[in-house]
C-alpha positions in Angstrom: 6.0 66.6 96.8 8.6 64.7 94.5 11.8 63.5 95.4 15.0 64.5 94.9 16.7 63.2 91.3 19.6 65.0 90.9 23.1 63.6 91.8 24.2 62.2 95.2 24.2 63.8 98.2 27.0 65.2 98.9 27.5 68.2 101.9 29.1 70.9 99.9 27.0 70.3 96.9 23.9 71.0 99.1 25.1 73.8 101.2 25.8 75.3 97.1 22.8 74.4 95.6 20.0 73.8 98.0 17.4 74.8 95.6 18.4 71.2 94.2 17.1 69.1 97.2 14.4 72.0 99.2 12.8 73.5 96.5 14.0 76.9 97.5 17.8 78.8 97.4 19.7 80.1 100.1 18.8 83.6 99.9 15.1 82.5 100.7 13.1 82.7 104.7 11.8 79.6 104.0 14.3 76.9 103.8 14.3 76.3 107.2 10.7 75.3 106.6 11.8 73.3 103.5 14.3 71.6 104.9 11.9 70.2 107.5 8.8 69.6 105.2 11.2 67.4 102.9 12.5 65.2 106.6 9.0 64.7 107.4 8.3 63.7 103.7 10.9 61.9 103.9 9.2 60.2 106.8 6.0 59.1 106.1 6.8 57.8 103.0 7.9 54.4 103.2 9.3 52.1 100.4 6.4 50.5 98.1 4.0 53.5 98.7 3.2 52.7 102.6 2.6 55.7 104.7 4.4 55.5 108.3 3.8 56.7 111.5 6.0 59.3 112.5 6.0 62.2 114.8 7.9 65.9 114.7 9.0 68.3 117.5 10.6 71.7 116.8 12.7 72.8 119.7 13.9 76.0 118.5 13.6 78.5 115.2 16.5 76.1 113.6 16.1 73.1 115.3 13.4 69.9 115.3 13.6 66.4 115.4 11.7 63.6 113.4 10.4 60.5 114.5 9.8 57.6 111.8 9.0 53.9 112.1 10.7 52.9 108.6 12.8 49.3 109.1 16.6 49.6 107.8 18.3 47.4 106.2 20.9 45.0 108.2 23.7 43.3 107.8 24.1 39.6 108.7 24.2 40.4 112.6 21.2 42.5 112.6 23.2 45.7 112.3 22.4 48.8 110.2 24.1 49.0 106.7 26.4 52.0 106.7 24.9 54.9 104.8 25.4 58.1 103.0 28.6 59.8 104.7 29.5 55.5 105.9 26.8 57.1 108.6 23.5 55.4 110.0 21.8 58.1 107.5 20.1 55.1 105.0 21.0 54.9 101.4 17.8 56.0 99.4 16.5 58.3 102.0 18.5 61.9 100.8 16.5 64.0 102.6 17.5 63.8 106.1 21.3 63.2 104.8 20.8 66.4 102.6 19.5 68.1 106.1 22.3 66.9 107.8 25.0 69.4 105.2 23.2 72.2 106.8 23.9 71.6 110.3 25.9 72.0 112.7 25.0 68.8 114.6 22.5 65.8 113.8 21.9 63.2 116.1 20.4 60.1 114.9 19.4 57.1 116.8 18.2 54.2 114.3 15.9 50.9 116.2 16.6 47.5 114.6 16.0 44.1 116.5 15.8 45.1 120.0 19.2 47.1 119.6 19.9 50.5 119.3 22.5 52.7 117.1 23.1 56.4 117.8 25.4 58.4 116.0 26.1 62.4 115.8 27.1 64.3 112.9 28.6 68.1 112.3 27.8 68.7 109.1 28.2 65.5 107.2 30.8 64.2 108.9 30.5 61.5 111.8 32.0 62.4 115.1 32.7 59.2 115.6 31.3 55.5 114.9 27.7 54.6 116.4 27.2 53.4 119.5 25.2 50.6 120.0 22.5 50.1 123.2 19.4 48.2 124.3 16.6 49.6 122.6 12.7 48.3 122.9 11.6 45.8 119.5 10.0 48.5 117.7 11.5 49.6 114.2 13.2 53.2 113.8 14.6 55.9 114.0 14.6 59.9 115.6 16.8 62.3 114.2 17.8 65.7 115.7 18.6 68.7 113.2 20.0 71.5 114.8 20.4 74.4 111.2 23.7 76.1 111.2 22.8 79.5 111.9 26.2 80.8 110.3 24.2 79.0 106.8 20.2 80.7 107.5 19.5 84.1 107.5 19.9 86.3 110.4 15.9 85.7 112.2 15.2 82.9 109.9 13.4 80.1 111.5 11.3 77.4 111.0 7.6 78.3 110.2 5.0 75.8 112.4 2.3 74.8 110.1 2.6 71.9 108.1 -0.1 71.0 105.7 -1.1 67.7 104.9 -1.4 67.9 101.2 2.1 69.9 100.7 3.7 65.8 102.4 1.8 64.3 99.4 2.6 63.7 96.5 0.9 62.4 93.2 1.4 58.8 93.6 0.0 59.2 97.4 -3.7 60.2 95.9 -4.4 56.0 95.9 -3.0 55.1 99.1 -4.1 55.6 102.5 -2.7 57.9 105.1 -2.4 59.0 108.3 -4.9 61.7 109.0 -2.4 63.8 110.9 0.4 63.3 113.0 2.1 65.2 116.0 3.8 68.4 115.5 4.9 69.7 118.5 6.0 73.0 118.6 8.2 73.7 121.8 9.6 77.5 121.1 8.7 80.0 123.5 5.5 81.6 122.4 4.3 79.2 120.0 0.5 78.1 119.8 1.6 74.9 121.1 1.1 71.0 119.7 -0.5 71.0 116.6 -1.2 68.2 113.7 -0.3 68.1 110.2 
């Protein structure tokens, strides 16, 4: 999977064009599933080729949350750099800021230092500046997507099965990775956890 190269990220540009940044249009079923294969990309691929542990829930057809251990840059204190939207969403990283233009709500919590940030988005637009708590030492983050369901299709939702090579892409082939990671599926129904 390759990354994004096109211009910044910028909401109504994606909610436009989302072919540009998911690989598929509007019109299509599976952009739901896009828009979560490219977070999860997004993810495990860490600056200078490392893969990361990360972990993915889907609570509902249009809604899932990713779990990534990727450091962010600081400031001088030890506080996150504001990012795309002056959010805690990480210059660099467009995918999850590109997920964020399709929601209606995005709740991310970034671990830096033994401090925590959590911020919530509608759309691309902060509700409000981050609030800061005690968090354990462990670099971070979980984001919470929930899809604007005004945006998807009428019984679109997000297909369960991620496959391992479909994360990779050509540079990955030399480096190790993870042999799977937890996907747990939460929807009524559902064939329960399962690994990428």
């Amino acid at each position: 999977m390759e990354r994004h190269v096109g211009g910044p990220v910028v909401g109504e540009r994606v909610r436009l064009d989302p072919a540009a940044y998911f690989r598929v249009g509007r019109d299509s079923p599976e952009l739901p599933t896009e828009v979560l294969q490219r977070v999860v990309w997004d993810a495990l691929h860490h600056r200078g080729g490392r893969h990361g542990r990360i972990g993915v829930e889907i609570g509902s057809d249009l809604g899932f949350t990713v779990v990534d251990d990727q450091r962010r840059a600081a400031d001088g204190r030890g506080r996150p750099l504001p990012g795309y939207f002056g959010s805690l969403f990480e210059e660099g990283r467009w995918a999850p800021a590109a997920a964020a233009a399709l929601c209606v709500r995005t709740v991310i919590e970034v671990w830096l230092g033994g401090r925590g940030y959590r911020q919530e988005l509608t759309g691309t637009t902060p509700t409000g500046p981050w609030e800061e708590f005690a968090a354990s030492g462990l670099s971070g983050a979980r984001t919470s997507f929930h899809l604007d369901p005004s945006y998807f299709g009428p019984g679109e939702a997000i297909a369960w099965a991620l496959l391992p090579e479909e994360l990779h892409g050509r540079e990955c082939g030399a480096r190790p990775s993870p042999v799977s990671f937890p996907i747990r599926d939460l929807r009524a129904g559902a064939a329960g956890p399962a690994c990428g």
